[in-house]
N, C-alpha and C positions, 0 to 999 in steps of 0.2 A: 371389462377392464379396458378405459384405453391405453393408444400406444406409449403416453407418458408414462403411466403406470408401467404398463410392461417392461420397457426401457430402465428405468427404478430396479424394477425389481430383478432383474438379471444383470444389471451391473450388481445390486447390493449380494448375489447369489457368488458371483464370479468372487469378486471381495472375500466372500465369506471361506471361498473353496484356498484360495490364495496362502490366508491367515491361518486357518485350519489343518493345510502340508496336507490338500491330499493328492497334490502331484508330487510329482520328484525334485527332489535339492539335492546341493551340496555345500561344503562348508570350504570356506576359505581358508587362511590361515590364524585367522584372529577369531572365530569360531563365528563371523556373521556369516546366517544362512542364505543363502544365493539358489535362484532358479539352475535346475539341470542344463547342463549344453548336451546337445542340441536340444532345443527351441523344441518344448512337447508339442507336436500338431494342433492337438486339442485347443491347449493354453491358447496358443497364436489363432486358431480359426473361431473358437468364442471370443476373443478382444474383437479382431478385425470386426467380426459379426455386429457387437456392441457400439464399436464408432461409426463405422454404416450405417445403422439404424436411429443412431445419434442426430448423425448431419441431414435423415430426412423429416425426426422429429421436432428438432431444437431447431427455433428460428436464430440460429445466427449463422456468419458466413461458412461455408463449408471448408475454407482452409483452415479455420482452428480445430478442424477437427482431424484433419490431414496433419498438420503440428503435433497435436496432441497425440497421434499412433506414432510421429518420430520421434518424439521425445519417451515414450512407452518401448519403441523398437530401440532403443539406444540405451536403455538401462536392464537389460537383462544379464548383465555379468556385477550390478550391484546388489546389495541387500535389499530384502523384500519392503523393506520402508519407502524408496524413491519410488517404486511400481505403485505401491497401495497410492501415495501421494498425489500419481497423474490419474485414478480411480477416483480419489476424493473428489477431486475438482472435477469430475463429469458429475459427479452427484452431484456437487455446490450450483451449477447451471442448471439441473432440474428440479433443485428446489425451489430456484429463484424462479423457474417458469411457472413452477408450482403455484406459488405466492402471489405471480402475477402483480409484484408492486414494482416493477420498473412500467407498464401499462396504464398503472390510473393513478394522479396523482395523491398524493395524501394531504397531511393538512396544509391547503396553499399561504395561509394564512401566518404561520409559524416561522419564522426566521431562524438562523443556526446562528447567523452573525450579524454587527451590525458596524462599520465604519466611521461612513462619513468622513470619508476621506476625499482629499482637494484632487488627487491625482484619478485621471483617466482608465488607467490599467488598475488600480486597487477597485475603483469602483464597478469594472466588468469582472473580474477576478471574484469578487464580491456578490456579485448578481450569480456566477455558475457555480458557487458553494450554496447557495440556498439554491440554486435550482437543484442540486443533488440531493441538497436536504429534503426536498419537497418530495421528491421521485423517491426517495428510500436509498440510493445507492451512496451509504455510508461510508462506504471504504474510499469512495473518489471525494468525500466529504472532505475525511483525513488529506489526504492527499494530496490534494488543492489548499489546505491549510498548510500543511507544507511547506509549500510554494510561496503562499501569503507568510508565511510566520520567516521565513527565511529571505525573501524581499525587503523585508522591513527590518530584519535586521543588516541586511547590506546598506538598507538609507541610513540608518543609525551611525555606521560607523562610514560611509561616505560622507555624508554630513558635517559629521566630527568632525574628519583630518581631512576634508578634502583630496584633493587628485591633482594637484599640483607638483606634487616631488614624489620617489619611488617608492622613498621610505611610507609616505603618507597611504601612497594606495594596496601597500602591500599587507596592509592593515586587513584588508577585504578584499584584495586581487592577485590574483597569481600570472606574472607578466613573462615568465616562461611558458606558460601552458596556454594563456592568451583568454581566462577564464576566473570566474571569482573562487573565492575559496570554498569547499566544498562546507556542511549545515555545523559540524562537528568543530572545526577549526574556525570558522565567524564566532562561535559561541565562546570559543578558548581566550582570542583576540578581547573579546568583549568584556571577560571575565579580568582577565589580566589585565585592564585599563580602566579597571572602575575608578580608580583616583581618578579620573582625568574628569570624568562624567558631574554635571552640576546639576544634580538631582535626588531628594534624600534617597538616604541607604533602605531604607526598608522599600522603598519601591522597588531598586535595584536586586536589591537579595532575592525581595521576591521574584522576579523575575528569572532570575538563578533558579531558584529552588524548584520553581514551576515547569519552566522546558525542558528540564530534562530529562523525564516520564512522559514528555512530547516528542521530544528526539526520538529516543529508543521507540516507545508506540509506532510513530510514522515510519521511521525507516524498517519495519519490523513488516508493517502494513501494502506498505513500496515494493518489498523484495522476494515478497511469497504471494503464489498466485492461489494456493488455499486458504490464507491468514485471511479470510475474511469480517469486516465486522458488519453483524445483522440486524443488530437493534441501537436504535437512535439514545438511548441509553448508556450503550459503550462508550460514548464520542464525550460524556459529560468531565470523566476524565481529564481530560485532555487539557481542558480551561483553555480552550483556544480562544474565548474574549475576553478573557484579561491576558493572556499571553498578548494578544495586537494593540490590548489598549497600554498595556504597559509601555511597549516598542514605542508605538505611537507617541508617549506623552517622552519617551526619555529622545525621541527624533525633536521634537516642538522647542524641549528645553534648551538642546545642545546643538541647533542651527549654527554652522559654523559664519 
């Protein structure tokens, strides 16, 4: 067995002992089960053991693994959910070593997306979503569409109304906080100004009806460092190219 393996298999042991109570708890008041205070030696000198042997198996930097025992040392007076949580995500990095598809590209040939956009930044933005596509790391796939689905819709309504009066930019900018509107509130603005927009309804709706199983997905994706997605499959979902192509076409019509 090598050390990958080992490392596997004594975190997925530890996990098991955790789930199973066969150390000591207590209950709180609301009846969630909570590890014993004080700190069972055992409990704490099998983790530490586990992230040591982590940070000299797993090629990445050794301070994520220093992070990761403080965020494990800082949840021991919560329910055993948050604990299992930072356990999952050491698994999640050895499977991925596992799989070894961040290492060899897959099909280079295959595109996630495709633009053909005039502007500079959409077109590099553009090139590191299929570069992730390519490499398998899905979850930055998301994520960087994101970025793209919510830039484009800032041109949409910059476009619009312009940036000439307050009223106009606060359509998409928030000039107290010196920042655009967060992905949530651009979408509300946009929905609430469909009069305004000279482009049929059914593109519109659709584009309604479609990002919003993209919203929740992404920021779902964004905010949890277990939520992973694995297969290139998941992302189909999402319709992240018609989500741009739609933006896209409703930016072209309503050039202000």
């Amino acid at each position: 067995m090598n050390n990958l393996n080992k490392l596997k298999e004594r975190v997925k042991l530890i996990r098991k002992e955790l789930i199973e109570g066969n150390f000591r708890y207590k209950t709180d008041k609301l009846g969630n089960k909570l590890i014993s205070e004080p700190i069972n030696p055992d409990i704490y000198a099998k983790l530490k053991g586990i992230f040591d042997f982590a940070s000299a198996v797993l090629p990445y930097d050794k301070n994520s693994f220093v992070v990761m025992q403080k965020r494990l040392d800082e949840k021991w007076d919560e329910p055993i959910g948050p604990i299992i949580s930072v356990i999952d995500h050491l698994l999640k990095l050895i499977e991925m070593e596992e799989n070894d598809k961040f290492k060899k590209p897959m099909d280079t040939k295959e595109k996630f997306i495709t633009l053909k956009h005039s502007d500079y930044f959409y077109q590099k933005l553009e090139d590191e979503i299929n570069l992730c596509y390519t490499y398998g790391a899905y979850t930055a796939v998301l994520i960087l569409s994101r970025k793209l689905i919510e830039n484009l819709l800032i041109d949409v309504l910059r476009n619009k109304y312009g940036n000439k009066t307050k009223s106009a930019r606060e359509v998409y900018y928030r000039e107290d906080k010196h920042r655009f509107h967060d992905f949530t509130r651009l979408l509300e603005n946009l929905e609430g100004k469909k009069d305004d927009f000279k482009v049929d309804k059914d593109t519109f709706e659709k584009f309604i009806s479609s990002v919003e199983p993209f919203r929740k997905g992404a920021n779902s994706k964004a905010h949890s460092i277990v939520n992973l997605i694995e297969k290139k499959e998941e992302l189909e979902k999402f319709n992240v190219q018609d989500l741009a192509s739609l933006l896209m076409r409703l930016e072209n019509f309503n050039k202000k």
